[in-house]
C-alpha positions, 0 to 999 in steps of 0.5 A: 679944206682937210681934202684940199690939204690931202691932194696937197700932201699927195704930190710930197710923194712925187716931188720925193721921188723927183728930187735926186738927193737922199731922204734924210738930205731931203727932209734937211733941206725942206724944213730949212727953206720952210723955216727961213720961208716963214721966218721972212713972213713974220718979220715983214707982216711984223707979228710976234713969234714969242712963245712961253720957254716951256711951249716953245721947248715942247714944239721944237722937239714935237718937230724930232717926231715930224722929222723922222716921220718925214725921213722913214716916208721919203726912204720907204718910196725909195727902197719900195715905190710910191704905192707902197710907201702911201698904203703903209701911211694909211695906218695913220688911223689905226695908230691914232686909235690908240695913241690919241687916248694915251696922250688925251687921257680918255677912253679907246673908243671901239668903233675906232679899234675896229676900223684900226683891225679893218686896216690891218686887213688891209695891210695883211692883203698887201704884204701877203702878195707884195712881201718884196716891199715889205721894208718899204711897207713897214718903214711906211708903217713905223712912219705912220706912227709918228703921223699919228703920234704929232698929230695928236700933240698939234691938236693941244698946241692949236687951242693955244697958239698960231698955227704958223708960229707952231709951224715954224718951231716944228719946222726949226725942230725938225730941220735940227733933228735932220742935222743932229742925225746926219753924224750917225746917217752919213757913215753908216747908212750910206755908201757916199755920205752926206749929200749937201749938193742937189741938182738944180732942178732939185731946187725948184722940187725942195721949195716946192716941197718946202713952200706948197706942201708944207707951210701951207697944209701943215698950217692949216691942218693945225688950225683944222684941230680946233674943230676936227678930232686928230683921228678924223684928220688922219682918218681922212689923210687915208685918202692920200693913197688914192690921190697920191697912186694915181698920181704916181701911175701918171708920172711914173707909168709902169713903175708903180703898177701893182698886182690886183691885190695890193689895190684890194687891200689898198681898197679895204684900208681906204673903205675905213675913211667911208665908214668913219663918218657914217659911224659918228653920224650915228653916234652923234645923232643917239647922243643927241637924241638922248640929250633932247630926251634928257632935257625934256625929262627935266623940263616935266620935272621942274613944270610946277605942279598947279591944282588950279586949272583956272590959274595960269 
């Protein structure tokens, strides 16, 4: 199911690139036609929506940090290209190394830095013969941080509400940032201001964006927290390079070709996706061995002791 949502998520891309307005009037109109989208869902299935003040508050404004992740991605495919824009993505793990912990209280674990470090090469390879990106790349980056950052808050907010309720306070959340931020977006970082007027074939992409690539995948994903930690969900949204390059070399033919070393270092940030699982097998299988161990030890202990070997 996580891999169905990563092909999902590997079309956003694309339909970003389609779509002819800006990335800020992007991001507006998606999370709005999601929210409405899902607004209409719960009023015809009849469920509540109800959330505690407090909860309610805190995902609405976990949907600033999707906002902006979502803003700082479309833009990055458009100052750089869709290659560009997903290999940054795939920091997504590094980020979560550290911003899991912090958040959760617990211990950076080292196998997680090190594929972190693993990125990092990766993305050294990258900038080193592709540094005409190099904003794309970072803004890819910093986009990546806030994957990571509301991905690690989602896995809180999933032990203790619907994910389609969550869903939708994050979609209201973020479609308000879009709109608070406009004010500052419009006259001073661009050249024609706001954009409120898409193509009509603009539309068929934003309620694809908005219906298939949002509500859906971001709903699931949610839900996939309750068994999955927020490092191996980002972990394997990795993958969406791969997918998602693919893709773009399809659509946008010669466009978003690269030189052989963009794809080696693409290569060394996705190799970290296979040795991830590999890596907790393993640690899963010594805990586990140390458990039975630890269990059987405490059996012998409480065996009690019989001096008649007659009586059983």
């Amino acid at each position: 199911m996580l891999h169905l949502i990563v092909v999902i998520w590997s079309f956003t891309v694309i339909l970003g690139l389609l779509i002819s307005v800006p990335a800020v009037e992007i991001v507006f109109f998606r999370t709005l036609i999601a929210s409405l989208a899902l607004l209409v869902l719960f009023k015809v299935q009849g469920k509540s929506m109800r959330v505690p003040f407090n909860q309610a508050m805190k995902i609405f404004l976990t949907g600033f940090i999707i906002s902006m992740h979502w803003i700082l991605f479309f833009w990055a495919a458009r100052v750089s290209n869709a290659s560009v824009c997903l290999a940054g993505m795939a920091t997504c793990s590094l980020w979560t190394a550290f911003v899991g912990p912090i958040f959760n209280k617990t211990r950076i674990k080292g196998y997680e830095v090190f594929l972190g470090l693993f990125v990092i090469v990766g993305l050294v390879v990258i900038f080193r013969f592709e540094f005409d990106y190099w904003l794309g790349l970072s803004m890819a980056i910093v986009s990546a941080l806030g994957t990571a950052s509301f991905m690690v808050i989602n896995g809180k907010f999933a032990h203790r509400h619907s994910p389609y309720v969550i869903t939708l306070y994050e979609m209201a959340g973020a479609c308000a940032f879009a709109l608070l931020f406009m004010p500052i977006y419009g006259p001073w970082l661009t050249e024609n201001g706001v954009n409120f007027h898409p193509l009509p074939m603009d539309w068929l992409w934003l309620i694809l964006l908005a219906l298939v690539c949002t509500i859906i995948p971001f709903a699931v994903s949610v839900n996939l927290m309750k068994r999955l930690s927020a490092f191996a969900i980002n972990l394997t949204i990795n993958l969406e390079p791969v997918y998602g390059i693919l893709l773009a070399v399809l659509i946008f033919g010669e466009k978003e070709k690269m030189t052989g070393e963009f794809y080696l270092g693409t290569s060394l940030v996705l190799l970290a996706v296979c040795i991830y699982p590999v890596i907790r097998y393993m640690e899963r299988k010594k805990t586990k061995g140390k458990s039975g161990n630890f269990e059987g030890a405490k059996l012998m202990v409480r065996r009690p002791q019989n001096s008649d070997p007659g009586n059983p």
